[in-house]
N, C-alpha and C positions, 0 to 999 in steps of 0.2 A: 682376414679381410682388411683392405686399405679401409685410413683414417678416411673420415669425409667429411664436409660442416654440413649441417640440417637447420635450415632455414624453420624454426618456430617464431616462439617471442623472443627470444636471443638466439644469435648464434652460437653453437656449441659442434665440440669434434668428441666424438665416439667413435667405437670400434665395434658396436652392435648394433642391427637394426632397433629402430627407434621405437617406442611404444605407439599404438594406434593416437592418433589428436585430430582435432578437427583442424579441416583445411590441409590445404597442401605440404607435402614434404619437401623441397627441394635439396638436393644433395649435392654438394659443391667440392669436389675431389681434394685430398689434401697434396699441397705441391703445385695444385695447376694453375696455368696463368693466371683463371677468375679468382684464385685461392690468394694468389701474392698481390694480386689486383685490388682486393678487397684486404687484406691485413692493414694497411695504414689510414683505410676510410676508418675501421674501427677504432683506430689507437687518435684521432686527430681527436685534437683540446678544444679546435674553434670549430663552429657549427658551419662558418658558412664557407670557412675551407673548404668541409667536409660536404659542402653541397658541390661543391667544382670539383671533387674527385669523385662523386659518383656522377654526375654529368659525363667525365671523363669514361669513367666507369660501365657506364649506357651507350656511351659511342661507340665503344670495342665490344662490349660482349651483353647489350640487353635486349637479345632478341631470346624468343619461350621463357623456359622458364625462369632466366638471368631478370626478363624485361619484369618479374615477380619481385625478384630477390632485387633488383634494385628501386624498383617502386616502395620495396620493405624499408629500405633504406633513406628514401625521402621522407617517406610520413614522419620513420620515427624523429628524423631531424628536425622538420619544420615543428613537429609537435614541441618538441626542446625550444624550440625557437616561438611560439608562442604564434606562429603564422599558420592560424587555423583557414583560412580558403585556401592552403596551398595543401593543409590535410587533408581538406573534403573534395583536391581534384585528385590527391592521389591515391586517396581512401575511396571514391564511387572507380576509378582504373582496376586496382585491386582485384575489388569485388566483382566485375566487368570479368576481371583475368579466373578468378578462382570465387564464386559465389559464397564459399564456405571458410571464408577465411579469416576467423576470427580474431587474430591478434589483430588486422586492419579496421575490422566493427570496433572494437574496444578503445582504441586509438580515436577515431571517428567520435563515440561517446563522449570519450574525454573533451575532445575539440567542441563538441555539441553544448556538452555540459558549461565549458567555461563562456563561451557566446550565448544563452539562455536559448539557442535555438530548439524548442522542445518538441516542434511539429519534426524536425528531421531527426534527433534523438529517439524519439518515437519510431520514428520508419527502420533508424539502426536497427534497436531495440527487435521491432517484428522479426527482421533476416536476421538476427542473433538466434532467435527461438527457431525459426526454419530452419538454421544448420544445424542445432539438436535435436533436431524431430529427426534430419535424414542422416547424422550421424548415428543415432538412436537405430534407425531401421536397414541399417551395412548389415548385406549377409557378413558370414565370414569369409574368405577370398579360399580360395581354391588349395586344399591340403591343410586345411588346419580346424581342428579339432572346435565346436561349437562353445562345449564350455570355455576350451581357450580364449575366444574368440569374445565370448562376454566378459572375461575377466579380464582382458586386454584393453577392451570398450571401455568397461567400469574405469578402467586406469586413466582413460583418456578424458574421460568423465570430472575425476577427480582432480588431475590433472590442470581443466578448465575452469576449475570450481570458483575460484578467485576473480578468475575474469566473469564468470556470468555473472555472479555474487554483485558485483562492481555495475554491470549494466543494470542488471533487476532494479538494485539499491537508486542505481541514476533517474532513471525510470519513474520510479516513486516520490522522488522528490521532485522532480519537475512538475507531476502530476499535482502534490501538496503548495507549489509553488504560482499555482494556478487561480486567480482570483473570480473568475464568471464560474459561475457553478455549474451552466449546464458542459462546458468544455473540460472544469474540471470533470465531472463524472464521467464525461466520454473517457478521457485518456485514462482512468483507473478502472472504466470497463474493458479499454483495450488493453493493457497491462493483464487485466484476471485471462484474456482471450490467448495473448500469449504465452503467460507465464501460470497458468492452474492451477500447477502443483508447490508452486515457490514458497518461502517463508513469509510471502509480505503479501499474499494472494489473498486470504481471509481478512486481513486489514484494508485490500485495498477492494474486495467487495462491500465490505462495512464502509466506506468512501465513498463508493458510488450511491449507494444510499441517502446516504449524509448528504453530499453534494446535492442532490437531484430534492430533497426536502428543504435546502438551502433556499434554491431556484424555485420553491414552489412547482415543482412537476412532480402532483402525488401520485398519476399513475405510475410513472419511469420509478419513485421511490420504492414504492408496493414491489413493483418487480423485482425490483434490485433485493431490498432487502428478503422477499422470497426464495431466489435466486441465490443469497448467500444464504440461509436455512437449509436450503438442497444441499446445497455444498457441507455443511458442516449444521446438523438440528441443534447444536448447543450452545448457538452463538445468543450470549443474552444479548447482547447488544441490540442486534436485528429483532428477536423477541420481543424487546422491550421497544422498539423503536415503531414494531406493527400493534403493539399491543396497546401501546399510548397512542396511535393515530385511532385506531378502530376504537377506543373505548370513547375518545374525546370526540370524536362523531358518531358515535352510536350506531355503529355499522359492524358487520361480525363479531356480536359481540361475544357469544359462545366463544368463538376462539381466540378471540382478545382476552378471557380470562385465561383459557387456557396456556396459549403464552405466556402470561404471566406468572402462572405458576410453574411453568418450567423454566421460565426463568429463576425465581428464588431457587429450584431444586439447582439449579447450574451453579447461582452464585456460590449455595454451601461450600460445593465444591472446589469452585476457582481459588487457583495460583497464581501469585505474585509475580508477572514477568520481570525479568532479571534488572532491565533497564527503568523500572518503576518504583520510586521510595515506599516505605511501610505506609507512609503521610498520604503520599499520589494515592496508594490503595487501597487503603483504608475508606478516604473521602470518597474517590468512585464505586467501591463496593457502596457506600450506604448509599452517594444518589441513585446507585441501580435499583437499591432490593427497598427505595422509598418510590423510586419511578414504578415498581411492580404491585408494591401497597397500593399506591391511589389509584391506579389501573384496576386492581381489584377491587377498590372501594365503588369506583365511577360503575364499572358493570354490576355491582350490587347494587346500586341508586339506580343506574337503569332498570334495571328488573324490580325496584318497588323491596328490596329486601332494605330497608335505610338501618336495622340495626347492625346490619353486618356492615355495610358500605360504610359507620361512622366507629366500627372497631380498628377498618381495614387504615381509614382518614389519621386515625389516632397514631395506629403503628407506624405510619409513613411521615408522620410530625418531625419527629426528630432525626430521622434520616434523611431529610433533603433539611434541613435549617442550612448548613450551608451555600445552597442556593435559589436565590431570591426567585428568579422564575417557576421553577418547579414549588417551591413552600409558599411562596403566594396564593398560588393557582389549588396547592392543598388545603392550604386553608380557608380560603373561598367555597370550597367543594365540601368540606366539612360542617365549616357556616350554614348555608345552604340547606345542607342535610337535616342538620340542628336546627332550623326554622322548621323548615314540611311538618317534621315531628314534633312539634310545639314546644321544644328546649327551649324556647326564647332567651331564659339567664345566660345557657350555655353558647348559644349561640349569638348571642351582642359580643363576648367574650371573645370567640375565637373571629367573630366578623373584625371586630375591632383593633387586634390585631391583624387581619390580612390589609387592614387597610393603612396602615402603618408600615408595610414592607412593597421597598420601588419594586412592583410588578407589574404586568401587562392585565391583571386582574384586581388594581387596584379601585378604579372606577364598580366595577362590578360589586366587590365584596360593598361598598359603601353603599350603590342603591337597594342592595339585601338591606344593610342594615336600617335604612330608613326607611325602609318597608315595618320596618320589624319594631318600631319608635328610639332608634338613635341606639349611641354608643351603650356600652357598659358604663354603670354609674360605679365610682368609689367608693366604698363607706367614707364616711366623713370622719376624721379623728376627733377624739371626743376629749376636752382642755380639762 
């Protein structure tokens, strides 16, 4: 078989049909005009030479599939060159010529990415997922064996792995880089819509979550973090994230404990992602499995059990100390409890504290405790 070049993300000359990839193959004869045509666009040092030779290059020979191979040729330039609307006229041409043409999406990302344009990012992003869904569902082509035909796919698969990897990743941070919450939670729901099965899919439904309780939209929140439950029952995060809304409004509360005991069962088990210090996770395991305590304490106090509710208050003390929002608010809920039940000593003591740590339930713990006649007194040292 004659040499040919194949138009991928480089060009390259083989001697064997080329492995299945997404987007077009173009094949460019070794020797022929377009071949000598094209050897000194590649070898040229200055970019914007190399835009007058393929200009040149287009004149003679960019009609079908050349008019591809040399649009190939512009993007990756002007991307060199840092002249991102001259990617995105010939990054939407492209796409226009071959729908599936993933080296020109990634390309396009990149230009996306360094512009913050995140709304067209996003649109990349979708038609990147489209031509894996219909690379995904290629019969095999006529005379070739099915499993072949998968394991050739998987090749092409792997093959792209780098480049999707790159847009997912882009994707994600544009969405993090989002400051209104209800738009951020939009683009990390459309992220989950296109990308499902991804590495960054469960984090970026726990986002949308997040985002949407940010915004104060607690229906869209409840969905979302239900919606990533579906997806994966062991995410404590979302557990603990319904389990502290329902208990704190006293709304399903049944299953607000329940959450929360499968959350503790989840945390036993959780591992240390790679990119997290022993410190990082250390501190969020205890504010989780202290967010799960007072969640179990609050529905113990709802149901009128207050001796359980001020064992659950107790265990949950010293796992959120760390943070002042969450240990304010348990120590308050504590307090509180420790009044109803006429601890009064005990409960000056821990009122008295909550009301000495900057929380959002500092006011609160204080009219407890004047309810209740004032601080905890000292003993007095005796001379």
């Amino acid at each position: 078989m004659r040499n040919v070049l194949i138009l991928t993300v480089a060009f390259v000359s083989i001697t064997a049909p080329a492995a299945a990839q997404i987007g077009k193959t173009i094949a460019v004869p070794a020797g022929s005009e377009q071949d000598r045509a094209l050897t000194p666009i590649y070898a040229a040092p200055d970019n914007a030479a190399k835009i007058t030779m393929i200009d040149k290059f287009m004149e003679s020979y960019g009609k079908g599939d050349f008019e591809l191979l040399g649009d190939h040729l512009y993007i990756q330039t002007y991307l060199a060159m840092k002249d991102y609307a001259k990617v995105f006229e010939y990054g939407d041409k492209i796409l226009a010529l071959d729908p599936d043409d993933l080296p020109a999406a990634v390309s396009m990302v990149r230009a996306e990415e360094a512009t913050g344009e995140t709304e067209r990012l996003f649109g990349t992003g979708e038609k990147v997922s489209q031509m894996i869904a219909r690379y995904k569902a290629q019969p095999a082509p006529a005379g070739t064996p099915t499993d072949q035909w998968t394991q050739t796919r998987e090749e092409g698969l792997k093959k792209a792995g780098a480049d999707i990897s790159y847009v997912q990743y882009a994707m994600i941070q544009a969405a993090y880089k989002t400051t209104d919450p209800a738009a951020k939670a939009a683009l990390f729901a459309r992220y989950t819509a296109a990308f499902p099965d991804s590495s960054y899919s469960q984090n970026a439904r726990e986002q949308t979550a997040f985002a949407y309780q940010q915004g104060r939209d607690l229906p869209k929140m409840v969905a979302s973090a239900q919606a990533a439950i579906a997806a994966d029952p062991n995410d404590a995060p979302m557990l603990l994230l319904l389990a502290d809304y329902w208990s704190d409004n006293q709304k399903q509360v049944q299953e607000a404990g329940a959450n929360a005991q499968k959350a503790l069962a989840v945390l036993q088990q959780a591992k240390k992602p790679d990119n997290v210090t022993d410190e990082q996770w250390q501190q969020q395991v205890s504010i989780e499995k202290g967010v799960a305590y007072t969640c179990l304490g609050q529905v113990d106090a709802i149901q009128g059990r207050n001796a359980s509710a001020v064992d659950n208050f107790k265990q949950a003390n010293p796992l959120l100390k760390s943070n002042a929002y969450y240990y304010g608010r348990n120590l308050y809920r504590l307090g509180y409890t420790l009044a109803k039940m006429r601890r009064i000593a005990e409960a000056r003591e821990v009122l008295t504290e909550a009301v000495s740590i900057d929380s959002p339930f500092k006011a609160q713990a204080q009219a407890t405790l004047n309810k209740i006649g004032g601080p905890a007194r000292r003993a007095r040292k005796r001379s």
